[in-house]
C-alpha positions in Angstrom: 8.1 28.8 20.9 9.5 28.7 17.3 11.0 31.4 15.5 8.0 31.6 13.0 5.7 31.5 16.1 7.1 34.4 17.6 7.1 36.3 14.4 3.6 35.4 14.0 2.7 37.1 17.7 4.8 39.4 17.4 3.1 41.0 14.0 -1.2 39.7 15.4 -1.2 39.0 19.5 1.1 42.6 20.1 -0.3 44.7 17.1 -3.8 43.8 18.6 -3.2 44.3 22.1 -1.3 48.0 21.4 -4.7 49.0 18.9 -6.9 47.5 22.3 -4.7 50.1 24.4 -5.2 52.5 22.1 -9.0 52.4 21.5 -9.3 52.4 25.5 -6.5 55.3 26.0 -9.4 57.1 23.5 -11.9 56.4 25.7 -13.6 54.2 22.7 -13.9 51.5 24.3 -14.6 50.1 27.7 -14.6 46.4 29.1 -16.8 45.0 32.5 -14.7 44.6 35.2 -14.1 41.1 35.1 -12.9 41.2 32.0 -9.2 41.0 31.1 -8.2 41.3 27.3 -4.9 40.2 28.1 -6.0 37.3 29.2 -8.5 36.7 26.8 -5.4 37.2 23.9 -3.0 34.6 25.9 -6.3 32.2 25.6 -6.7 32.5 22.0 -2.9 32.4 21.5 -2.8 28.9 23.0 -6.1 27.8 21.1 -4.5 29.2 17.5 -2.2 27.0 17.9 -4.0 23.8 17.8 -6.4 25.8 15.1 -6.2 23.4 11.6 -8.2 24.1 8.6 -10.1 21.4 7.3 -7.3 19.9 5.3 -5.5 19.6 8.6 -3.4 22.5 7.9 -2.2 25.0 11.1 -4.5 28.1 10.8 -0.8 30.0 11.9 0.5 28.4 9.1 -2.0 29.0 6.5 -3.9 31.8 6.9 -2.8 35.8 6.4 -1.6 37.5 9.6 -4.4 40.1 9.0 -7.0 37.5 9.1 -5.4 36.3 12.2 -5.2 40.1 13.5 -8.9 40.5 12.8 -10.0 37.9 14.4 -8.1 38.4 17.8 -9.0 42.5 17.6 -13.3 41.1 16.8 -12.5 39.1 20.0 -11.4 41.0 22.2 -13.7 44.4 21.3 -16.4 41.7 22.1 -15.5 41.4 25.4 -15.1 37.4 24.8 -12.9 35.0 25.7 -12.5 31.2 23.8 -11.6 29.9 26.5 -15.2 30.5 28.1 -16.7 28.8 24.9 -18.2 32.2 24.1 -16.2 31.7 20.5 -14.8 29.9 18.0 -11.6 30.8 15.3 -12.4 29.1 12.2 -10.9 28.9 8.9 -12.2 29.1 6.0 -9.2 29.0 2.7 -6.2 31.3 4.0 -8.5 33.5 6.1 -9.4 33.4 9.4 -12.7 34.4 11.6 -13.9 34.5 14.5 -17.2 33.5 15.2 -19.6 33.6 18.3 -21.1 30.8 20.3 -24.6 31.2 21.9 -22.7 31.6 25.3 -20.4 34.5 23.6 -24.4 35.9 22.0 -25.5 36.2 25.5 -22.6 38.1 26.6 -22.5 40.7 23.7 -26.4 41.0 24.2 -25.9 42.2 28.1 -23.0 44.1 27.6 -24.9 46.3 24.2 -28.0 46.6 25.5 -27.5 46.6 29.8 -30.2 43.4 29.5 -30.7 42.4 33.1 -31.1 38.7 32.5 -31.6 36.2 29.5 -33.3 33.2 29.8 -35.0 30.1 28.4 -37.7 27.4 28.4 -39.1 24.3 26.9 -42.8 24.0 25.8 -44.1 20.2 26.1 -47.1 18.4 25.3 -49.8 18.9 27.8 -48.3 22.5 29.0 -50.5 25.6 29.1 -49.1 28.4 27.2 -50.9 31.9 27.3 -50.0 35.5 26.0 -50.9 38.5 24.7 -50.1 40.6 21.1 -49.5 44.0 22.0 -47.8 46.3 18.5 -46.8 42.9 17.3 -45.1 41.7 20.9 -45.7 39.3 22.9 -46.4 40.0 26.6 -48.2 39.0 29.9 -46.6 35.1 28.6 -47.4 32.3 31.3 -46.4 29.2 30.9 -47.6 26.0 33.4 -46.3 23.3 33.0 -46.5 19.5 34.9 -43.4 17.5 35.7 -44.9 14.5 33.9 -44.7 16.6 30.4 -41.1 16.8 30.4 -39.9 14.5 27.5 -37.6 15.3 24.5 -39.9 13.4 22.3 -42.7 16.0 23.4 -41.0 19.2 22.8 -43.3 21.5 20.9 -41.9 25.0 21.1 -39.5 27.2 22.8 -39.2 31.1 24.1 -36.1 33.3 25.3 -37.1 35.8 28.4 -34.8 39.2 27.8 -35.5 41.8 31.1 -33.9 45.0 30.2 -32.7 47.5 32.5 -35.8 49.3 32.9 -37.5 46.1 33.9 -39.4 45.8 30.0 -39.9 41.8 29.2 -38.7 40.6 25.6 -40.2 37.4 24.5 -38.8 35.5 21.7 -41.4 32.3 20.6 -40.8 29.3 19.0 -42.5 26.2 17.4 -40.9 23.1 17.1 -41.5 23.3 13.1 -39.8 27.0 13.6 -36.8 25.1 15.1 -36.4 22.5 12.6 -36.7 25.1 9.9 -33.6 26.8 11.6 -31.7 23.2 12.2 -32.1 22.3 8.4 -29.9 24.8 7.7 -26.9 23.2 8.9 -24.6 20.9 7.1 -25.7 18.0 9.7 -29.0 18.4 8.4 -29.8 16.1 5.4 -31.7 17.4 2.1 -34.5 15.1 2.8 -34.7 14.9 6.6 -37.7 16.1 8.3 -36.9 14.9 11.9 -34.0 14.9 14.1 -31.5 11.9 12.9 -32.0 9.3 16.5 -28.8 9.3 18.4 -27.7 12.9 17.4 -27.2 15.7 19.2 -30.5 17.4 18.6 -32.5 14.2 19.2 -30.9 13.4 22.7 -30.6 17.3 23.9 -33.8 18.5 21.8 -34.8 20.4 24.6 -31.7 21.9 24.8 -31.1 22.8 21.5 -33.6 24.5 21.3 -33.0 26.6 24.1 -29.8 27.9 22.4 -31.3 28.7 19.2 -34.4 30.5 20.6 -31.7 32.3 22.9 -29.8 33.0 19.2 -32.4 34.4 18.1 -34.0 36.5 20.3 -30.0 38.6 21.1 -29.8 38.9 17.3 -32.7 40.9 17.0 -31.6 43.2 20.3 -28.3 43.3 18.5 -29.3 44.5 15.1 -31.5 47.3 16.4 -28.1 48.6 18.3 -27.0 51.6 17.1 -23.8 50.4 14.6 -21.8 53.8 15.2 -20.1 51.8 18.6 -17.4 50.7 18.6 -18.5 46.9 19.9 -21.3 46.9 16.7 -18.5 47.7 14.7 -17.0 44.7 15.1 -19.8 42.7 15.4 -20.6 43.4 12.5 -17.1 43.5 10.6 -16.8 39.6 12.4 -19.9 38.5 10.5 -19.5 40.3 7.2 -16.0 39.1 6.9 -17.2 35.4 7.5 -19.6 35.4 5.0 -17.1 36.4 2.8 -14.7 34.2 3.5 -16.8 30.9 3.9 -18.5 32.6 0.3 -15.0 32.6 -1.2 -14.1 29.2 0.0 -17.6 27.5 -1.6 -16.5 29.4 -5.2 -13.1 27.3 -4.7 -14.9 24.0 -4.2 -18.0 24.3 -6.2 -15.1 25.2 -9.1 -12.8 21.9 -8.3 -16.4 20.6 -8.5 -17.1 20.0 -4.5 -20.7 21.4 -4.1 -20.9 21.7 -0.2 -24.3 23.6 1.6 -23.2 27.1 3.0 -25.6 27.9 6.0 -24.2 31.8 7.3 -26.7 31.1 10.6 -24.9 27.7 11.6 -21.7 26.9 12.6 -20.1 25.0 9.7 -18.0 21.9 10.2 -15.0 23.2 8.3 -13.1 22.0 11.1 -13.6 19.5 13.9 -15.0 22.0 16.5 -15.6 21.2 20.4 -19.2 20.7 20.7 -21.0 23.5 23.1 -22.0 21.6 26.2 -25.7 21.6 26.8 -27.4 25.2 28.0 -27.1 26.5 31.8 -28.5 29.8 31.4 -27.0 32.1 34.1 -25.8 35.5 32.5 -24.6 37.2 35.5 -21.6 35.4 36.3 -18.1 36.2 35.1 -17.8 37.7 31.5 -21.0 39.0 31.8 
């Protein structure tokens, strides 16, 4: 390790893991059991490093060492780890954030709320859908649905299935024109595109994506009605204010050197070549969660 990479740690990866110590000496803050921060810090260390912004420029290199501090401390009072794909480290100018994956959502969703399980389903062409509104909720939801109906070019609609600790059922529902609304907000997404592009990720894994953005959706609401004084909503929230502002900051820079790009705060922008999340195995009870 170089000199300047050792500074680096020495003044983000230690500060963090002392304030981690700190908040936990305090009682303030408590991980699951199978969750190591140290380790979770010595697998974002060795993903920093091969972090570039989107000029190809080493995050360690270009961004503030509090960014880079505030990222590893949003991470790690999570409960996530990168190296599970639960989250990304993105750069947007000289700062750096971290951000959440649908895998990471899940996680934070269990661990805030004590949610039992989280899971998710396709609606085709030629299924049977019923439910009930009760107080603006759906319940009693059955679905049937015929082997023969499963086809990506048939996909009409999507739910997430949250079971909280006292056995309640969450439903989250969507339509396929609900799904596309939420896709067209993404840079991949042209100005003038109605349908998913052929050959692109959400053409060939429809079914999947939409799984992880009805999943999105349905921990975002269980997280926003958390109560904010924890610690863990804290952060949460600090994460996502801090890269609006940041990815806010960065679009006043370009749309000034007269670059206009489209700023979507749902989506995961491509300010960076990111790993692309492998398609959706929804089992929330393993390790992390």
């Amino acid at each position: 390790m170089s000199n300047q990479l050792a500074l680096i740690k020495k003044d983000t990866v230690d500060v963090v893991a002392a304030k981690v110590k700190e908040f936990q000496e305090k009682n303030e803050l408590h991980f699951p059991a199978s969750y190591s921060p140290e380790n979770a810090m010595k697998s974002a260390w060795l993903i920093l490093q091969t972090v570039k912004d989107r000029n190809g420029k080493p995050a360690l290199e270009g961004c503030t060492k509090d960014s880079v501090a505030n990222a590893l401390l949003d991470m790690v009072v999570q409960g996530l780890n990168p190296s599970k794909k639960q989250g990304y480290f993105i750069v947007y100018g000289n700062q750096l954030t971290f951000q959440r994956s649908y895998f990471g959502t899940m996680a934070v969703t269990k661990r805030v709320t004590g949610a039992q399980s989280i899971d998710a389903a396709v609606i085709y062409e030629g299924d049977e859908v019923d439910y009930e509104m009760v107080n603006g909720r759906i319940t009693n939801l059955t679905h049937k649905q015929k082997f023969g109906n499963i086809d990506k070019d048939k996909v009409i609609g999507a739910y997430a299935t949250i079971v909280m600790p006292d056995g309640t059922v969450y439903h989250e529902l969507m339509t396929i024109a609900e799904l596309r609304k939420a896709w067209s907000k993404a840079q991949f997404w042209g100005k003038d595109q109605t349908v998913e592009k052929a050959g692109s990720t959400h053409d060939e894994f429809k079914g999947e994506m939409a799984k992880k953005t009805v999943i999105n959706r349905a921990c975002k609401k269980f997280m926003n009605a958390s109560d904010d004084s924890s610690l863990v909503m804290q952060h949460i929230n600090r994460a996502e204010d801090a890269a609006e502002e940041a990815q806010l900051e960065e679009e006043i820079r370009n749309n000034a050197n007269g670059d206009i790009i489209d700023v979507d705060f749902e989506i995961k922008p491509d300010q960076q070549e990111l790993p692309q999340e492998p398609p959706i195995e929804v089992e929330v009870g393993g390790p992390g969660f």
